[in-house]
ROVODREN-190793 format. One record per residue (C-alpha): x, y, z negated; residue in one letter. Coordinates in steps of 0.25 Angstrom, whole numbers. Example, Ala and Ser with C-alpha at 12.3 -4.5 7.8 and 13.67 -1.06 7.14 Angstrom:
BEGIN
SETI   east  north     up  resn
SETI     49    -18    -31     A
SETI     55     -4    -29     S
! end
This chain:
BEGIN
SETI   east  north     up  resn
SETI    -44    101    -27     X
SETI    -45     86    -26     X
SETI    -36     77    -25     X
SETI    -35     63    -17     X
SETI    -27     52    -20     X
SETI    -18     43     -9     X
SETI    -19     28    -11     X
SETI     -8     22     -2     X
SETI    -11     10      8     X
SETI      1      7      8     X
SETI     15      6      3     X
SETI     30     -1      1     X
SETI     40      1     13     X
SETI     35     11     22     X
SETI     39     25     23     X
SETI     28     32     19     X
SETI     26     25      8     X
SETI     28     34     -6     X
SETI     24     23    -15     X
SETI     35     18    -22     X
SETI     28     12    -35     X
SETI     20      3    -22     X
SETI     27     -7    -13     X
SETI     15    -11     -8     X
SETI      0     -7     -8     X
SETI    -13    -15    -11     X
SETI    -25    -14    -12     X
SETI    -27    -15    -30     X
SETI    -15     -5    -31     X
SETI    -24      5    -20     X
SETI    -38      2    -27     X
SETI    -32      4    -42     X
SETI    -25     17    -37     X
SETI    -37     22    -30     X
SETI    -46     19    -42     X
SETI    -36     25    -52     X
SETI    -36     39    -44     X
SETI    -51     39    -47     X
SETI    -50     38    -61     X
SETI    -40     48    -61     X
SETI    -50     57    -53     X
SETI    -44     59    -40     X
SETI    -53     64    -29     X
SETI    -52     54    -20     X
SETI    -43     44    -13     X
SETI    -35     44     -1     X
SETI    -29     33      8     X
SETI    -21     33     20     X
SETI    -24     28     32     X
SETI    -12     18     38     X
SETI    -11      1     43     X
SETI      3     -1     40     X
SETI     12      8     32     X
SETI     25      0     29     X
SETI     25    -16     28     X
SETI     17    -16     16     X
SETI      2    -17     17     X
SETI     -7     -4     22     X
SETI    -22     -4     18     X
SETI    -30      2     27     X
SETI    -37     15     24     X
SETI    -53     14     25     X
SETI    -52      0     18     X
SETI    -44      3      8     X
SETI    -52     16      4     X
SETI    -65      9      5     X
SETI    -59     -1     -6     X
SETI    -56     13    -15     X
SETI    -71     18    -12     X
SETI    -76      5    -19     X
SETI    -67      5    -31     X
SETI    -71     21    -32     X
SETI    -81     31    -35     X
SETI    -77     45    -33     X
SETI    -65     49    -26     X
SETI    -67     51    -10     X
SETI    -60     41      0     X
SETI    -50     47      7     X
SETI    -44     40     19     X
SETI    -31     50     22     X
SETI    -30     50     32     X
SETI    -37     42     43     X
SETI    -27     38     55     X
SETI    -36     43     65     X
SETI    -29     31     75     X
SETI    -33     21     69     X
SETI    -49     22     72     X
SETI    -57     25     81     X
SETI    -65     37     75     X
SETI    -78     30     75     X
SETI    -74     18     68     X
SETI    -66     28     57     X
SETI    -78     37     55     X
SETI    -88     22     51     X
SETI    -77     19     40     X
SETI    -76     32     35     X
SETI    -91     33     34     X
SETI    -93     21     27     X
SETI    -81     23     18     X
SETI    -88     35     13     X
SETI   -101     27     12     X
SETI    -96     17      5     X
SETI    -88     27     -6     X
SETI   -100     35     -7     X
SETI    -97     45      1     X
SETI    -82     46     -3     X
SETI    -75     48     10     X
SETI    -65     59     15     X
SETI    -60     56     28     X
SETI    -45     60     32     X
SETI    -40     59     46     X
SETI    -27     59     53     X
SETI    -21     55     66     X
SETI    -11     47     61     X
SETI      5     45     60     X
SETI      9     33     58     X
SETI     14     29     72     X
SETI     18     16     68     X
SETI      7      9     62     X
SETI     -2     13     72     X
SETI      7      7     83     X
SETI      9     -7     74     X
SETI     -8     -6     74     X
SETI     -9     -4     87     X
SETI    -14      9     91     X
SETI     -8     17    100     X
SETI     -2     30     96     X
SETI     -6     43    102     X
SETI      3     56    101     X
SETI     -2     65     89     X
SETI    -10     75     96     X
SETI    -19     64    102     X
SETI    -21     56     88     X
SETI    -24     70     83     X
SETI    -36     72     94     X
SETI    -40     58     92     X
SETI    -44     63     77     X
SETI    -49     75     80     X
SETI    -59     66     88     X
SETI    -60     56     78     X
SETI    -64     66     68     X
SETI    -76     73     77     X
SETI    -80     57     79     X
SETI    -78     55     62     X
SETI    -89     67     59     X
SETI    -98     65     68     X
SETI   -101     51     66     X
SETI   -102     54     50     X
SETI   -111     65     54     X
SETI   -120     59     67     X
SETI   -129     49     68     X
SETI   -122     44     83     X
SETI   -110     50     90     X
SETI   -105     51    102     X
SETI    -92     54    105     X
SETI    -83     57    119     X
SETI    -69     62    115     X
SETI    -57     60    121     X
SETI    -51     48    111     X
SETI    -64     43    106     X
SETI    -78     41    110     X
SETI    -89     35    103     X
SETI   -105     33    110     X
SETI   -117     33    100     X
SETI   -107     29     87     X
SETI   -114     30     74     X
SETI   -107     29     60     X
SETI   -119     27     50     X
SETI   -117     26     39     X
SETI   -112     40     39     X
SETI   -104     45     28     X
SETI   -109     46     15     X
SETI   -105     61     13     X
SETI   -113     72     19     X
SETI   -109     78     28     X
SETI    -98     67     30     X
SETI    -85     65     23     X
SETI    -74     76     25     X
SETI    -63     73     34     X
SETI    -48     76     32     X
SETI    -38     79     43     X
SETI    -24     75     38     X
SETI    -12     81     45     X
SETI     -3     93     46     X
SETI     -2     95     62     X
SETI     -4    107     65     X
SETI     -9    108     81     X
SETI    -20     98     79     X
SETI    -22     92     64     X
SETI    -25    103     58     X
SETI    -34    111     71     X
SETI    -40     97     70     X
SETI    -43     97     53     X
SETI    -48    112     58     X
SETI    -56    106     68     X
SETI    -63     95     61     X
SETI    -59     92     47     X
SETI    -65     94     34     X
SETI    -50     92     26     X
SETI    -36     93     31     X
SETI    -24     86     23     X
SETI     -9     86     24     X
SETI      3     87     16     X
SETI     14     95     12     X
SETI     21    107      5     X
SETI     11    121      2     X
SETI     20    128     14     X
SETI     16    117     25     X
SETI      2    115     19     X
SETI     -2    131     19     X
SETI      4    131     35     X
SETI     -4    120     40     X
SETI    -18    126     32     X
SETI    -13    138     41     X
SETI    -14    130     53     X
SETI    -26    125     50     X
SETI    -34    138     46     X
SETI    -30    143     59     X
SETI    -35    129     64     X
SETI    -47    133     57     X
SETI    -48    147     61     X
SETI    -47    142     76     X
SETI    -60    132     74     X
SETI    -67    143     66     X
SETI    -67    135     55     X
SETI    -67    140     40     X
SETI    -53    135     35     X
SETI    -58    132     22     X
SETI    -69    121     28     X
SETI    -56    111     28     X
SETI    -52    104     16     X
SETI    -36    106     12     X
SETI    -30     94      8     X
SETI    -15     90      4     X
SETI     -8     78      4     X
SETI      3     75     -8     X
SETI     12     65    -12     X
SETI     11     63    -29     X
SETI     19     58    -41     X
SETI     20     64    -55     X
SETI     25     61    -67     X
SETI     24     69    -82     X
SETI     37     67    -84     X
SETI     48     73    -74     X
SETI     59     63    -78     X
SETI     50     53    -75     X
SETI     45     58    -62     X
SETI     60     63    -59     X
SETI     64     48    -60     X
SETI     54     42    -52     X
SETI     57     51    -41     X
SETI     71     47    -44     X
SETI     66     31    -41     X
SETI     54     31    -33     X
SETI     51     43    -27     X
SETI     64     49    -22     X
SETI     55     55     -9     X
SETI     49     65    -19     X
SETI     62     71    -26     X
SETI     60     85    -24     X
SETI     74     85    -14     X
SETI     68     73     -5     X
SETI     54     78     -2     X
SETI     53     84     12     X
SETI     48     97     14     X
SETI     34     93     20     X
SETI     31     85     10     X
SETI     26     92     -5     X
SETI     24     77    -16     X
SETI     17     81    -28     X
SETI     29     77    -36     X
SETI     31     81    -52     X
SETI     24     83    -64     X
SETI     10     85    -64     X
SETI     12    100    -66     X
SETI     21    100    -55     X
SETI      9     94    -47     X
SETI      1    104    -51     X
SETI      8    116    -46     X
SETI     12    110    -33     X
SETI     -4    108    -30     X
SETI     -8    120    -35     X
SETI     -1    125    -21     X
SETI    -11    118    -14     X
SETI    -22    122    -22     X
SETI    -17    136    -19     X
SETI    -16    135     -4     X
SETI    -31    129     -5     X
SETI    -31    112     -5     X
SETI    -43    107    -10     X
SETI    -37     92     -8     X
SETI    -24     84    -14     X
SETI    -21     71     -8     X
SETI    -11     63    -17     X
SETI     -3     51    -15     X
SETI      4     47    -27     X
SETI     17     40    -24     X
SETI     18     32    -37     X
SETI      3     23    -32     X
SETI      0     14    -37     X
SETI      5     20    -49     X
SETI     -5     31    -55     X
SETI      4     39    -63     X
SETI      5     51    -55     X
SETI    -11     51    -52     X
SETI    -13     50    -65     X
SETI     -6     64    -68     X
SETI    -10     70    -57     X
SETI    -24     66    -60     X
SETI    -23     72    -75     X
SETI    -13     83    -73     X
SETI    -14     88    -58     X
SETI    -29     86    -52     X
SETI    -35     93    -65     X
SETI    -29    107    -60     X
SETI    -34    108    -47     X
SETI    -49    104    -51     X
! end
């Protein structure tokens, strides 16, 4: 199992915001955090992809992961996961490829069709209904692969076209970086991760997570496709301390969202001690996930990675 680890872009007021050792994000406390998960020997590095979380400042994806691929050797580059809305495909697949070129072939591409109505709107674009965003990916993802993979393309689809595009360099990786579909929908994000991915990811308890890999084997199934060509991955929430007092105080203080009586039900944190940890993902190793994608809510701070790192990962190696 390998296990990724989420660096914030953002932070302080808004709602989505679990950080509460972090009022607001910047570019040292990212690039310390980043390089520190390495050291640790993390797989690799995640980062969202949003312009304006909250009132504080949001960095933006590619930038901030080529930053990481500079002050790094090893772990692979994770941008999790792409808002598909944001850019046309062509332009998404020439900073993908060069990302990867300039990590040294570190790239893992995650892609999504977005959610976040609002900032979309304060930036400007318009916002189709989800179905359409969702066939706007699936489009975006046959234009992503071929120009990694062809030497010109042309492309006539029904949101995008392109005429004689090329994307040289291509990736480093051969034959081109993997590419992650990222959402639990279960009409058309998981047909399209069937259809066209290399990895799927989502988030929540063993019970939610073993219906949708039903769905999508039978997604699979209907594509003729072998099931276990697609990567599973699982996304998790993460804070652990040693000692319960201490861990039953800060939940007490900081993170009263995760006391056992305030988590909702589609949500599962990696909350405890580090043995507590350990059983909760030996589930998911049960049920076949070969990827953990980790936020730790007490970022910057590095306690909780640390432990996971030392107590947790080592089991599931």
């Amino acid at each position: 199992m390998q296990f990724a680890v989420n660096v914030p872009t953002s932070a302080g007021d808004s709602v989505h915001s679990q950080l509460a050792f972090c009022d607001e994000i910047s570019w040292e406390a990212q690039v310390e955090f980043a390089s520190a998960m390495e050291t640790f020997g993390f797989d690799g590095i995640a980062v969202p992809d949003h312009v304006m979380t909250g009132s504080g400042p949001t960095t933006e994806c590619f930038v901030t992961l080529a930053g990481i691929a500079r002050e790094t050797e090893d772990v692979y580059l994770y941008p999790k996961t792409v808002n598909n809305h944001f850019r046309n495909p062509a332009l998404m697949a020439k900073q993908a490829a060069t990302l990867d070129s300039v990590s040294g072939g570190r790239l893992k591409l995650g892609m999504g069709a977005g959610w976040k109505e609002s900032e979309a709107l304060a930036y400007g674009y318009d916002w189709p209904d989800a179905p359409t965003r969702l066939r706007m990916m699936e489009e975006s993802i046959r234009i992503v692969q071929r120009l990694w993979t062809e030497e010109t393309v042309t492309f006539d689809g029904d949101y995008y076209s392109l005429d004689g595009a090329m994307c040289r360099p291509h990736p480093v990786q051969n034959p081109r970086p993997q590419i992650m579909v990222g959402g639990g929908g279960e009409s058309f994000t998981l047909r399209i991760a069937a259809k066209c991915a290399d990895a799927w990811n989502f988030w929540g308890p063993p019970e939610v997570m073993q219906h949708k890999l039903d769905v999508l084997e039978r997604h699979c199934a209907g594509y003729g496709r072998p099931f276990d060509e697609i990567e599973r991955s699982w996304f998790a929430r993460c804070l652990i301390r040693e000692d319960e007092a201490e861990l039953s105080a800060l939940l007490d203080e900081h993170f009263a969202r995760f006391k056992p009586e305030n988590v909702a039900e589609s949500e599962y944190p990696l909350v405890g001690t580090p043995e507590t940890v350990r059983e909760r993902l030996e589930t998911f190793e049960e049920m076949g996930f070969e990827e953990v994608v980790v936020e730790f809510v007490d970022f910057p701070e590095t306690t909780s990675a640390e432990l996971f790192a030392k107590h947790v990962a080592p089991a599931f190696q």
